[in-house]
VEXKOL-37612 format. One line per field, with one value per atom (N, C-alpha, C): residue in one letter; atom name; x, y, z. Coordinates in pm, 1 decimal. Layout:
REM VEXKOL-37612
rest	[A / ...]
atom	[CA / ...]
xx	[X / ...]
yy	[Y / ...]
zz	[Z / ...]
REM end
This chain:
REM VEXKOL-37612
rest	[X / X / X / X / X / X / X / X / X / X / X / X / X / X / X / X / X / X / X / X / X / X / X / X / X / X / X / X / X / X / X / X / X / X / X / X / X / X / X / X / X / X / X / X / X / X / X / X / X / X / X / X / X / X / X / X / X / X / X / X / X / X / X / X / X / X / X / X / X / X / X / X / X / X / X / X / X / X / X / X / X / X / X / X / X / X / X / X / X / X / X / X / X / X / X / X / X / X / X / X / X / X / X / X / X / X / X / X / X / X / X / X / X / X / X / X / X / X / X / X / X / X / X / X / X / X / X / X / X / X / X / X / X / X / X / X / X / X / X / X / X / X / X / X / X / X / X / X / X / X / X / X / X / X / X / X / X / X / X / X / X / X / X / X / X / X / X / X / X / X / X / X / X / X / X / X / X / X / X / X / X / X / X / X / X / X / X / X / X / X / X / X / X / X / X / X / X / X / X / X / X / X / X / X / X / X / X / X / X / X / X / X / X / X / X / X / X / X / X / X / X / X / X / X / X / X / X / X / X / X / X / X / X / X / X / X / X / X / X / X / X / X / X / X / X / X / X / X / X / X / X / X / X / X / X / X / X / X / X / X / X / X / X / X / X / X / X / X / X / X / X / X / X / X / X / X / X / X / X / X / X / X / X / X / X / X / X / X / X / X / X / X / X / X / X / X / X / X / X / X / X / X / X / X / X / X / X / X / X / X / X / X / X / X / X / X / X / X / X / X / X / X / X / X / X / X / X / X / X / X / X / X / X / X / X / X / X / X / X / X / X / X / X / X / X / X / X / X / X / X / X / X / X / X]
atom	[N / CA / C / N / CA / C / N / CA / C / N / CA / C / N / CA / C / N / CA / C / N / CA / C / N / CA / C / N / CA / C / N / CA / C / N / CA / C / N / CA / C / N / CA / C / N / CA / C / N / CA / C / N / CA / C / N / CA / C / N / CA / C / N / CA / C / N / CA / C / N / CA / C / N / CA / C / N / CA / C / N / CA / C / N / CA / C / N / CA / C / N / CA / C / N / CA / C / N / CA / C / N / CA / C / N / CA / C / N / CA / C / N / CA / C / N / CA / C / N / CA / C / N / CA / C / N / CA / C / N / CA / C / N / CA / C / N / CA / C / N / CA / C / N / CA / C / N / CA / C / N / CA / C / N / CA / C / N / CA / C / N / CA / C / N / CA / C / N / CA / C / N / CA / C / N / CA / C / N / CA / C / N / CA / C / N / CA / C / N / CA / C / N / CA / C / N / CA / C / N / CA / C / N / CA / C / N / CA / C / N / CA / C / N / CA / C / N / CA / C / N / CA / C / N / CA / C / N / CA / C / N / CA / C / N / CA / C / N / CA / C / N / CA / C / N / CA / C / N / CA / C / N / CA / C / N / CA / C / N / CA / C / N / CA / C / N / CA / C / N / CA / C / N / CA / C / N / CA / C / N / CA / C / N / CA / C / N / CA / C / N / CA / C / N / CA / C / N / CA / C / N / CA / C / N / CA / C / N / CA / C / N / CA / C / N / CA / C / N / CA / C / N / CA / C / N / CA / C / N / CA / C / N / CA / C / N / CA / C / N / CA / C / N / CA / C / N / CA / C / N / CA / C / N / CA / C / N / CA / C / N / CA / C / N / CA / C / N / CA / C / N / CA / C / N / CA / C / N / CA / C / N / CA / C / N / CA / C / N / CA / C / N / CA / C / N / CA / C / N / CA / C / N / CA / C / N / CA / C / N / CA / C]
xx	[-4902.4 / -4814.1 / -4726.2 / -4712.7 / -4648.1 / -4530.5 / -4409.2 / -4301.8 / -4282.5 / -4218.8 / -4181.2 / -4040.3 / -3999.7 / -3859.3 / -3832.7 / -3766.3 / -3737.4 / -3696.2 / -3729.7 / -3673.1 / -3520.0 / -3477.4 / -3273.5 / -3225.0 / -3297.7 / -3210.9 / -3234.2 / -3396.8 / -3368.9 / -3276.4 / -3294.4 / -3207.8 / -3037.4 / -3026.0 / -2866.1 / -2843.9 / -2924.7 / -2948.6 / -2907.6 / -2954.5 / -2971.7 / -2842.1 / -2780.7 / -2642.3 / -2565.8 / -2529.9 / -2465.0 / -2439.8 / -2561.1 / -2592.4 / -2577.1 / -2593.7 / -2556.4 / -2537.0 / -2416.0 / -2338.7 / -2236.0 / -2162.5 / -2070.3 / -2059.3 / -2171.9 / -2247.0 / -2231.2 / -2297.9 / -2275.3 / -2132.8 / -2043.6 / -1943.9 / -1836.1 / -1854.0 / -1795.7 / -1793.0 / -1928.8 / -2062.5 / -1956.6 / -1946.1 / -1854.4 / -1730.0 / -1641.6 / -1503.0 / -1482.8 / -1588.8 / -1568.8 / -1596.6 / -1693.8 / -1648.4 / -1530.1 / -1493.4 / -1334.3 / -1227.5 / -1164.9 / -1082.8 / -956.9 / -865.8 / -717.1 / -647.0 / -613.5 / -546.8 / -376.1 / -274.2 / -170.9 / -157.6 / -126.6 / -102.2 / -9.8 / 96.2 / 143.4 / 122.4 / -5.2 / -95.3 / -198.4 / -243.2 / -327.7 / -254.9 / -167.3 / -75.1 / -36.2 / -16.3 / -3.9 / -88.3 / -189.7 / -313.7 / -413.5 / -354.7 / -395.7 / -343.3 / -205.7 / -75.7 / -151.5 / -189.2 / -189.8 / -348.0 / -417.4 / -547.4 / -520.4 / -470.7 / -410.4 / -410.9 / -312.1 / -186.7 / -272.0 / -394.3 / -506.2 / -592.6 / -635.3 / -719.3 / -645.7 / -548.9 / -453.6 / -447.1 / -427.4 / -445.6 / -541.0 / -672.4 / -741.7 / -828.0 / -774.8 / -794.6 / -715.8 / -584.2 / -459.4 / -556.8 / -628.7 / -687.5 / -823.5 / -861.8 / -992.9 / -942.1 / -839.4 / -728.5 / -735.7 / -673.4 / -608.5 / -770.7 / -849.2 / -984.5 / -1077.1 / -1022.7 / -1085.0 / -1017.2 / -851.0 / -785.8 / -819.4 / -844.7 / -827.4 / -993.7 / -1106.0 / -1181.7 / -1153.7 / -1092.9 / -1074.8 / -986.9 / -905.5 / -782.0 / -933.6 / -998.0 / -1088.1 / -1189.3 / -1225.7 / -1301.1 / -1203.4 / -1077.9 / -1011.6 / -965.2 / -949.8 / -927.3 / -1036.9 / -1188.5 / -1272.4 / -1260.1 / -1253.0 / -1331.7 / -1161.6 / -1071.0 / -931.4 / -961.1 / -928.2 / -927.1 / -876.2 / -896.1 / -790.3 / -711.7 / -692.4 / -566.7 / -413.8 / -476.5 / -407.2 / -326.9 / -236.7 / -196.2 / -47.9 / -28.3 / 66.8 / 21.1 / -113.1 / -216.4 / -235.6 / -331.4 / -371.3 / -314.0 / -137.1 / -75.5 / 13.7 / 21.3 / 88.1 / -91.1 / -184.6 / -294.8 / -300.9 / -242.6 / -263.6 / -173.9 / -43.8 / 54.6 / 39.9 / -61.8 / -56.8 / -139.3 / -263.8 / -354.4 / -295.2 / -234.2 / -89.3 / -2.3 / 16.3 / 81.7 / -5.5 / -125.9 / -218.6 / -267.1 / -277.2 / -366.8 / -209.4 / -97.7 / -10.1 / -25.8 / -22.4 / 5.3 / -139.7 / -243.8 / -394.0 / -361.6 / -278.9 / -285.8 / -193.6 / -69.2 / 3.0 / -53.2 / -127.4 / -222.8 / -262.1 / -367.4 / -459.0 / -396.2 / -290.6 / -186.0 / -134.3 / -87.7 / -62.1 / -192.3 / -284.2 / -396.1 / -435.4 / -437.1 / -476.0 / -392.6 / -240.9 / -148.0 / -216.4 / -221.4 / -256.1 / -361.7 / -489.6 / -557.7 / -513.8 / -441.1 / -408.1 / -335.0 / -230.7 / -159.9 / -244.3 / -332.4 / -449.2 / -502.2 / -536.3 / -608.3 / -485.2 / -427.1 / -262.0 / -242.6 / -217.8 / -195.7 / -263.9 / -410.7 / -553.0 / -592.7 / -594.5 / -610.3 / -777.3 / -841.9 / -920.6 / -1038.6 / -1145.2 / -1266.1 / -1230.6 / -1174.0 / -1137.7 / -1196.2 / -1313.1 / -1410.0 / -1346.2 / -1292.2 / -1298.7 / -1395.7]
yy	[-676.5 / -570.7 / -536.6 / -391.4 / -361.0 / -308.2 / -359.0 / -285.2 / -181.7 / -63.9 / 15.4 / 94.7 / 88.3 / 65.8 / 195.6 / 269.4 / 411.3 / 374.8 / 450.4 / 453.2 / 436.8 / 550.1 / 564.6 / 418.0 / 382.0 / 207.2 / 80.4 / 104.6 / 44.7 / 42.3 / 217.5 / 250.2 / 218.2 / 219.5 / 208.6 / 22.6 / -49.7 / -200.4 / -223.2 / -139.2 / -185.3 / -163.8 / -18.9 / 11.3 / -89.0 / -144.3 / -226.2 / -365.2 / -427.7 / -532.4 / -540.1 / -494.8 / -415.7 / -347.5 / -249.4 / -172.0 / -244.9 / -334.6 / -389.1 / -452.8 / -532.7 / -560.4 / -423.2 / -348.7 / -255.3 / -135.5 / -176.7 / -142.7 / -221.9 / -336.1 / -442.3 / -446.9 / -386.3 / -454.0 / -289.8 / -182.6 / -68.2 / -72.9 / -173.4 / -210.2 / -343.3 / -336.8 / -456.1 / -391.4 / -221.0 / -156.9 / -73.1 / -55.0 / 26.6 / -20.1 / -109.0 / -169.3 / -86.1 / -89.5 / -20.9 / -43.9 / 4.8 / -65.8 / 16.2 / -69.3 / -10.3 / 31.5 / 248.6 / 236.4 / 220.6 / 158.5 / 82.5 / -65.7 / -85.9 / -198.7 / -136.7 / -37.9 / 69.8 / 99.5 / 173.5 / 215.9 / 92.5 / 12.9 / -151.8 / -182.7 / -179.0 / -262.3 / -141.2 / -2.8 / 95.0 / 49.3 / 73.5 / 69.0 / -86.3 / -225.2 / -333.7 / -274.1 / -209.7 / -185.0 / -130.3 / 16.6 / 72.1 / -17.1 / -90.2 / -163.6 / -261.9 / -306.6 / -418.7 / -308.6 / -214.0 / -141.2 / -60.6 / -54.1 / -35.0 / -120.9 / -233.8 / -384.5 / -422.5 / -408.0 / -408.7 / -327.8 / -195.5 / -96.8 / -127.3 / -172.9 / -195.7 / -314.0 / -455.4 / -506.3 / -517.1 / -398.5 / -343.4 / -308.1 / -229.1 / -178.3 / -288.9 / -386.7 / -512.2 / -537.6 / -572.9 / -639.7 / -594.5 / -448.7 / -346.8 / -348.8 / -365.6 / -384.5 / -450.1 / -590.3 / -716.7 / -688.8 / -712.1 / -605.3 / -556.5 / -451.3 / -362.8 / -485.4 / -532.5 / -638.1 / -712.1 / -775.8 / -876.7 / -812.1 / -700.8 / -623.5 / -603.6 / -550.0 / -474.2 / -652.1 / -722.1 / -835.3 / -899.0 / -837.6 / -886.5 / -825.5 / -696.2 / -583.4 / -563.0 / -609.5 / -646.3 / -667.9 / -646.8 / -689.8 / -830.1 / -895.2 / -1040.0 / -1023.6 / -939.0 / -886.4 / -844.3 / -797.0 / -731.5 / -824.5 / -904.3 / -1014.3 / -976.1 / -877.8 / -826.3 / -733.6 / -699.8 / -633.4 / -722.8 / -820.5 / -935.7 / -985.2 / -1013.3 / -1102.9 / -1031.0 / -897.9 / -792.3 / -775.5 / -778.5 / -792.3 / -947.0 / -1039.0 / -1175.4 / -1162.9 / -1120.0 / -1088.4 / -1019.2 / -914.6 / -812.3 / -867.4 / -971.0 / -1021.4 / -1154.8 / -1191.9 / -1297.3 / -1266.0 / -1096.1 / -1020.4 / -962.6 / -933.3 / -875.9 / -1005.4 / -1132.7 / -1198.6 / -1256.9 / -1243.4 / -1250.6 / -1189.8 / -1045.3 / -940.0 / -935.2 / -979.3 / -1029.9 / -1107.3 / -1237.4 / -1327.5 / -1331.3 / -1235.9 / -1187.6 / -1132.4 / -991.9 / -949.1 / -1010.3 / -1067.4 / -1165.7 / -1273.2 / -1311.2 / -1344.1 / -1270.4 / -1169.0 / -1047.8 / -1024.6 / -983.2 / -964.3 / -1039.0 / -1207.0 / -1288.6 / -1271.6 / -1289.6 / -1274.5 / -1162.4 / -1044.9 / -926.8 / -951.8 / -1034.1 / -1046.3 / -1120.6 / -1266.4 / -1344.5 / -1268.8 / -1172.9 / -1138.7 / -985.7 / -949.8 / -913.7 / -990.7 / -1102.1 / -1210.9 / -1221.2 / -1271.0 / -1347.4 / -1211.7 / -1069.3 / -996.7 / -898.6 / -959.9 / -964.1 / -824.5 / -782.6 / -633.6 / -605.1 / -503.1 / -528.4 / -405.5 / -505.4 / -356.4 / -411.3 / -478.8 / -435.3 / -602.4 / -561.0 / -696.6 / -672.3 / -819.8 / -845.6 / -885.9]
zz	[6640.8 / 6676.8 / 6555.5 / 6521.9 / 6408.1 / 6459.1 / 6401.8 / 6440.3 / 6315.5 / 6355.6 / 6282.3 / 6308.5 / 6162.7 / 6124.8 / 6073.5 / 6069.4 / 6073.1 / 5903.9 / 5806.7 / 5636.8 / 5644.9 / 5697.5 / 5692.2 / 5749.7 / 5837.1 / 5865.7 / 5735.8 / 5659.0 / 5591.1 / 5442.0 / 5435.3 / 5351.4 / 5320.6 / 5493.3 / 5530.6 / 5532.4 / 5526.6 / 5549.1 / 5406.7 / 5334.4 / 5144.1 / 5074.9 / 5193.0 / 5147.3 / 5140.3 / 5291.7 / 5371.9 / 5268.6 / 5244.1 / 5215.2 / 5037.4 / 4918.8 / 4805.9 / 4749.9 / 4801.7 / 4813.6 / 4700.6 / 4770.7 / 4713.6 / 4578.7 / 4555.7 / 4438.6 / 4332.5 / 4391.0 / 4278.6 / 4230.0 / 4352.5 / 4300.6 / 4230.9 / 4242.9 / 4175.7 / 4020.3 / 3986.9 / 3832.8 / 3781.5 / 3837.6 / 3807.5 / 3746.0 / 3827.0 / 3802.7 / 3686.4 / 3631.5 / 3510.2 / 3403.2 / 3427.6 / 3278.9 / 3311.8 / 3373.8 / 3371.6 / 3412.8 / 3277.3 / 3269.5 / 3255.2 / 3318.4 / 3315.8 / 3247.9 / 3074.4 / 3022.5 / 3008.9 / 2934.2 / 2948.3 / 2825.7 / 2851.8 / 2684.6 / 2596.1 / 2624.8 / 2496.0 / 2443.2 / 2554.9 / 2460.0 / 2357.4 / 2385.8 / 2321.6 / 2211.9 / 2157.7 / 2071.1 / 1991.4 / 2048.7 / 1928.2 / 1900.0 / 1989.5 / 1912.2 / 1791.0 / 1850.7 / 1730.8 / 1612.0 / 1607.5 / 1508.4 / 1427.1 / 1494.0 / 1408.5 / 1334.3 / 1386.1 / 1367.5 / 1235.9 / 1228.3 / 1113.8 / 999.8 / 996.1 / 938.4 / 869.7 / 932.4 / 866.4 / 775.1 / 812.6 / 731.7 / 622.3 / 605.1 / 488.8 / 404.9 / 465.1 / 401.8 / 337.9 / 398.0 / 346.4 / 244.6 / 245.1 / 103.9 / 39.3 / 24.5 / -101.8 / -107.2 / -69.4 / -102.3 / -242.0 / -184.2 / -255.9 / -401.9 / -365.1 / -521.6 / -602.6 / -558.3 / -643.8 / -709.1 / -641.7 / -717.3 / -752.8 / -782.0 / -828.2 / -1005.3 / -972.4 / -1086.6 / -1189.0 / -1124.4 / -1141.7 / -1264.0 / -1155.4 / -1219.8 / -1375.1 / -1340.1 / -1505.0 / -1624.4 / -1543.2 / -1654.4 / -1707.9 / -1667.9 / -1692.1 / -1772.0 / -1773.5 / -1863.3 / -1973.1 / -1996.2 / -2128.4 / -2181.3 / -2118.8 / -2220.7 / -2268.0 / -2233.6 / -2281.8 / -2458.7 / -2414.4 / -2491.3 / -2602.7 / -2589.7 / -2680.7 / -2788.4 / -2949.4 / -3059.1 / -3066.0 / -3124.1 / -3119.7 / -3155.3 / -3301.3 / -3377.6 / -3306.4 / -3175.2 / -3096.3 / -2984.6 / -3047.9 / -2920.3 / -2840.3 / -2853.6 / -2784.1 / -2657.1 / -2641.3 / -2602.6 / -2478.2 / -2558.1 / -2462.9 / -2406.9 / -2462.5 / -2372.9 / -2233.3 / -2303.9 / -2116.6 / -2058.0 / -2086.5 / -2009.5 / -1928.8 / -1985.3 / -1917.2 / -1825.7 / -1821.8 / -1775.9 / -1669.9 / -1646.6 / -1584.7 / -1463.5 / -1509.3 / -1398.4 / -1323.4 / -1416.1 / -1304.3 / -1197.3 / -1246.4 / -1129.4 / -1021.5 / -1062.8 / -982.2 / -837.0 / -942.5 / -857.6 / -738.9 / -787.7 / -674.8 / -581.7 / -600.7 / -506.2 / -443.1 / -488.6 / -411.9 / -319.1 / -380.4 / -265.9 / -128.8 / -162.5 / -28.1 / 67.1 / -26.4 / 51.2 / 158.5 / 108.3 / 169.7 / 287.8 / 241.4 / 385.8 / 488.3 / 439.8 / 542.7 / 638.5 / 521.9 / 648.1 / 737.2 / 668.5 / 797.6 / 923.7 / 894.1 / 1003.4 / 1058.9 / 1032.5 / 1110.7 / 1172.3 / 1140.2 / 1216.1 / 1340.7 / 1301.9 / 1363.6 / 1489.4 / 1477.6 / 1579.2 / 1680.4 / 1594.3 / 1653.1 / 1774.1 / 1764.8 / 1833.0 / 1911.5 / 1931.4 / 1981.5 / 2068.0 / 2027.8 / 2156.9 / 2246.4 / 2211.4 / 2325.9 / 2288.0 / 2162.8 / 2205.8 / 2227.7 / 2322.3 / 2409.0 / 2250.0 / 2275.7 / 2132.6 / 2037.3 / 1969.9 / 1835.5 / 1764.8 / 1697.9 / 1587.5 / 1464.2 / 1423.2 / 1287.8 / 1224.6]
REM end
């Protein structure tokens, strides 16, 4: 004996039964965020990628110092020595850098901001 089951009940059975399921799997990509978590976590976003081009500058510099004291006369030691001078200052302002940015990442991480890969 075959029973037969009208389509719309099983259709309405499938609703009933994962329905919910699939509105659930919905509400985990649309996350509500608040925007002045948005606006900070822009603003630190910024603030690292600035960082990290004044970065690029410095060892880009650094770079050229290391070439012109190659290519220096020896004769020339007043030359060479604000060039030695100059990459002592450079590799400072490299290495702040380079602290700043970690923090920025660090407080990146620390205030959850939601997308954003280092």
């Amino acid at each position: 004996m075959i029973i037969r089951i009208p389509i719309q009940l099983i259709l309405f059975l499938g609703l009933i039964m994962f329905g919910p399921l699939a509105w659930s799997q919905e509400w985990l990509g649309n996350v509500i965020t608040d925007p002045a978590i948005s606006k900070r976590c822009d603003d630190l976003a910024k603030k690292r990628e600035q960082k990290l081009g004044h970065k690029q500058k410095l060892m880009a510099l650094l770079k050229r110092n290391n070439h012109l004291q190659k290519i220096a006369p020896p004769n020339r030691r007043t030359v060479k020595l604000k060039l030695e001078i100059n990459e002592g200052q450079l590799n400072q302002e490299l290495d702040l850098t380079r602290l700043t940015i970690e923090q920025l990442e660090e407080g990146i991480i620390r205030k959850g901001c939601p997308g954003i890969a280092l």
